[in-house]
Phi, psi and omega in degrees: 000160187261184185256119214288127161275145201291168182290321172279323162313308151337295181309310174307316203278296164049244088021290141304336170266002184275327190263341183241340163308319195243332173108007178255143165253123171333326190262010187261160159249171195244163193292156147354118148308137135322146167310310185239051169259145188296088168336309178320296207299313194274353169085016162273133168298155173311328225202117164304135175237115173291162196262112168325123172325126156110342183314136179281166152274176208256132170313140171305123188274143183211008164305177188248122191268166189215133150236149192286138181094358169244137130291342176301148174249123141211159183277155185318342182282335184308296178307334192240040233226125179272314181293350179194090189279127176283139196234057199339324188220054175297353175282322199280009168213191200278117168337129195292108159339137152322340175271342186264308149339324196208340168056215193202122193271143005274345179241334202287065175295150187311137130357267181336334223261341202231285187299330202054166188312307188269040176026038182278344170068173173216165195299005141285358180191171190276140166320137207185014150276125182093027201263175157265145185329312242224329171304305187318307189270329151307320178297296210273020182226337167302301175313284204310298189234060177019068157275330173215144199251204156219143179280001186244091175315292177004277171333036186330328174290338172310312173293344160296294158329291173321307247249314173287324169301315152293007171233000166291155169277170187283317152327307170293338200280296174288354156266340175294307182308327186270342184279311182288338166282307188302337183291125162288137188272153174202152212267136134213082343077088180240146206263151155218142177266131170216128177286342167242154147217179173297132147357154114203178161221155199295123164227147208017076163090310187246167208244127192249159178264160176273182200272155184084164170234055160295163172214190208183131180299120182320330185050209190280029187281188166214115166284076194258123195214188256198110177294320182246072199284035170231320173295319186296318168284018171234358169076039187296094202277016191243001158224130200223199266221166146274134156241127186241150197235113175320158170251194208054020175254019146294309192277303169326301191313330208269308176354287198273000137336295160270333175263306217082011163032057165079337230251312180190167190328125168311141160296326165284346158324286198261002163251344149119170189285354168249001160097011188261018155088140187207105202052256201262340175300124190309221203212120145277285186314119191087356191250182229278125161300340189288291173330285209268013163261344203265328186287303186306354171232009160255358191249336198284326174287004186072022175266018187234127189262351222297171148353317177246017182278357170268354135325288177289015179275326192268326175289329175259031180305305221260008200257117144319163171272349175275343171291322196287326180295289192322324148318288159335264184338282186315326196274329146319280199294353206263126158126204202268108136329000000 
């Protein structure tokens, strides 16, 4: 079992992962939101919160962390360690490549430490299991010779992501892509409509509830948060997420999914009829709404160039922002359970 952290501490720990997860320190400043970017999506507040003046950081934890269903031990260094991604289930995928493991120092971080071992991703960065091989090497050649951006400077690991594709070889390229295609997707993901949710706050990217039980109208959001945030800070891939949805943008989503409601291509033309990808077009279905709202308003701002983004430029020119979250949503909730 694991060891329970106090609730403020927890907050603390955070925080500290907010800074060495994403390279941002909270008290430094961060670039200018775009006017009309969905925030949500991308896991930035409206409004920076800085760590109160004098707040300590939280003393080094160096106990031996545990999660249910491993036999594995590690400390937190472990865990957060880009060069020797601690791998919880080593048994439940194909031995991991040196580059997805151990990366190539200076940008090339392990693969795995963003993606995780089962290359299941977190609302901060892409799902990338079970994608196909040859999308997978497209992404990383996008990347590589800046083809695809983020529309939200914010977002810093994007530039990370960059910053690691150029210096990968064609060779890392070609083994992170044939190890992450090779992985069965596995649904954790739970979609719920709710017109309130908790509190929260942003630490890397992703939204933690605060402590206590306020709440708050969801509005025009998508609320993806860590069903155990202490299993989420140990990378635990065996515990995953809430998306809470406004409600009926479920049912919108599907609408436009299936006709495209006058607005644009039904989706499944080109991702296939269960939205699982169809030859080199990626897999949809089920995977994190923060992610695939964020592609979708990266492609309506023009920050993705690759081979098929002007097929997806047209599909979302005439689509709102409130159609892409209600996409998102339905398609988060969508595939084999």
């Amino acid at each position: 079992m694991t060891r329970l952290i106090p609730a403020a501490a927890l907050c603390a720990l955070v925080l500290a992962i907010r800074v060495s997860a994403t390279g941002q320190d909270p008290q430094r400043p961060q670039p200018d939101a775009p006017a009309d970017s969905p925030s949500w999506a991308y896991g930035v507040p409206n409004t920076p919160m800085p760590r109160p003046a004098g707040a300590p950081r939280p003393a080094p934890d160096t106990s031996v962390k545990h999660v249910p269903g491993s036999d594995q031990a590690m400390t937190l260094q472990h865990i957060r360690d880009y060069w020797d991604v601690g791998d919880w289930f080593p048994n439940e995928h194909p031995p991991m490549p040196s580059v997805v493991v151990h990366g190539r120092q200076p940008h090339v971080r392990g693969c795995a430490m963003c993606h995780m071992p089962s290359g299941q991703g977190r609302p901060e960065n892409a799902p990338v299991a079970a994608q196909p091989y040859l999308y997978i090497v497209q992404q990383l050649h996008d990347f590589k010779n800046g083809l695809r951006t983020s529309a939200d400077p914010r977002k810093t690991n994007t530039q990370q992501m960059i910053e690691a594709a150029q210096d990968m070889t064609d060779q890392e390229i070609d083994e992170a892509a044939k190890y992450f295609s090779s992985l069965k997707w596995t649904h954790w993901i739970t979609v719920k409509e709710a017109a309130t949710v908790p509190k929260t706050r942003i630490g890397g990217n992703v939204f933690f509830p605060l402590p206590g039980n306020e709440t708050e109208p969801i509005g025009d959001r998508i609320i993806e948060t860590p069903e155990d945030a202490e299993r989420f800070e140990l990378r635990d891939p065996h515990s995953g997420f809430i998306a809470y949805v406004p409600p009926g943008s479920v049912n919108k989503g599907s609408l436009l999914v299936a006709s495209g409601g006058g607005k644009t291509t039904p989706c499944r033309a080109c991702h296939g009829p269960d939205l699982m990808g169809l030859g080199p077009v990626p897999a949809i279905a089920g995977r994190s709404p923060s992610y695939l709202m964020r592609q979708l308003w990266d492609f309506k701002k023009g920050t993705r160039h690759g081979a098929w983004s002007p097929l997806m430029q047209q599909v979302v020119k005439d689509l709102t922002q409130e159609d892409m979250l209600d996409l998102a949503a339905y398609v988060a909730a969508a595939g084999p359970k």
